[in-house]
C-alpha positions in Angstrom: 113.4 131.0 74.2 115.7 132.8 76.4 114.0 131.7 79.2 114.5 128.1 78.1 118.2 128.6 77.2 119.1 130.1 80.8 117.1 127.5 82.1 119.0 125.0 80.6 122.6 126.5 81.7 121.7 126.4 85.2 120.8 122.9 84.8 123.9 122.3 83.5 125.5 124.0 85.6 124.0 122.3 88.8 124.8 119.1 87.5 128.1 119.5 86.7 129.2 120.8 89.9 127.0 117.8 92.1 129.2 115.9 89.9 132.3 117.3 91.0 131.2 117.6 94.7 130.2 113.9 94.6 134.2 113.3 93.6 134.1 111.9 90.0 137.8 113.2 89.6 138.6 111.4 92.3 141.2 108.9 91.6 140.4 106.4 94.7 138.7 103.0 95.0 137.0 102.1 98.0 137.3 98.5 98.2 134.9 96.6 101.1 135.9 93.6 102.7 132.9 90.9 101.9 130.2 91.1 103.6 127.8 87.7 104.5 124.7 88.1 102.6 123.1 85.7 105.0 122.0 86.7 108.8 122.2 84.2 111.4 119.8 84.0 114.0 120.2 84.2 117.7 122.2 81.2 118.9 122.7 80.0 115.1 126.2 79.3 115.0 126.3 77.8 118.8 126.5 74.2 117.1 129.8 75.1 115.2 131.9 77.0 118.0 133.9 73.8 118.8 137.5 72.1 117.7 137.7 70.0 115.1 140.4 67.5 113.7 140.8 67.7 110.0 141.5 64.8 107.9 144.8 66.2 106.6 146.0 66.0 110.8 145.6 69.6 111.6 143.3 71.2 113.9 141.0 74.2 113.5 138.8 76.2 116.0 135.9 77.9 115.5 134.5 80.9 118.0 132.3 84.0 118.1 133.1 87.0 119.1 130.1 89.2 119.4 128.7 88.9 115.9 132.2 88.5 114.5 132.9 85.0 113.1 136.3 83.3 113.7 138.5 80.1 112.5 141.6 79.4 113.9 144.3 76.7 112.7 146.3 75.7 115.6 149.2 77.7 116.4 147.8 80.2 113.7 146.5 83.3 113.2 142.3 83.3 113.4 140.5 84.6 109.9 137.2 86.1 110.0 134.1 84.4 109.0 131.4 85.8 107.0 127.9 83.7 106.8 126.9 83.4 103.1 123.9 81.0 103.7 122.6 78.6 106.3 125.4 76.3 107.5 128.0 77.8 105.1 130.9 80.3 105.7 133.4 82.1 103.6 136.6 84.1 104.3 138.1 87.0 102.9 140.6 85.2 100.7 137.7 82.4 99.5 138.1 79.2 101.9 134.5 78.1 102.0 133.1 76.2 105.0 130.2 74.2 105.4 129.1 72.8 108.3 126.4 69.8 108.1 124.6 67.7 110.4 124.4 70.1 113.0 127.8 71.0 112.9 128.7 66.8 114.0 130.7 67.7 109.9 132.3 70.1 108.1 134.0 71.0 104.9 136.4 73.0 104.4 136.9 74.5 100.0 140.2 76.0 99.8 142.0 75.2 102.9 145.0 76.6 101.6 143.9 80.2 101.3 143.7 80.1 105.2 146.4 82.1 107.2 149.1 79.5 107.8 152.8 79.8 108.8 154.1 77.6 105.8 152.2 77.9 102.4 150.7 75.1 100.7 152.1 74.3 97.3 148.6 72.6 96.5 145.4 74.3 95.8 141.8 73.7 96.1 142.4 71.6 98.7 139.5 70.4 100.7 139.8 68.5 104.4 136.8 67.4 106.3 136.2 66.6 109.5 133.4 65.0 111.9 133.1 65.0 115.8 
């Protein structure tokens, strides 16, 4: 019984302090920026790294930078890019873009969330574009 009861204390005991060492006190929140769930291949986004004209008259870029994805509004800042499935892109802030026939279209969700030098009173504003 006394076996059982000291065993039971170190248990305790061992638990209780991987708990504290692991930082459950800790009054921090380590927030990640998103993350694409979707891997593109080799060469995948080749067929979108061009300039488009958007339906609402502005013009947007889109490049690659290692395995970085970019979209830049002219005379903006760029915004990263982060692949969510095949053909389709979201930023940080939730524009969503989705690229079809090869890239000849896209679709921009949210345009407004992009980084832009005057704000858009709308939202969910969508432009498209084709080549």
């Amino acid at each position: 019984m006394k076996k059982l009861m000291m065993l039971s204390a170190m248990a305790a005991l061992m638990l209780g302090g991987s708990a504290f060492a692991a930082g459950v006190d800790d009054s921090t929140v380590k927030i990640q920026a998103p993350q694409g769930s979707y891997k593109l291949y080799k060469g995948g986004f080749d067929d979108y790294a061009n300039g488009y004209a958007l339906s609402n008259d502005k013009t947007i870029k889109f490049t690659q930078s290692g395995g970085r994805y970019w979209a830049r509004l002219k005379l903006e800042d760029r915004v990263e890019l982060f692949p969510v499935a095949a053909n389709t892109f979201a930023t940080a802030a939730g524009t969503r873009i989705e690229f079809r026939d090869r890239g000849e279209e896209v679709v921009i969700e949210n345009f407004e969330r992009l980084p832009m030098s005057v704000a858009m009173k709308e939202t969910n504003v969508r432009v498209v574009a084709a080549r």
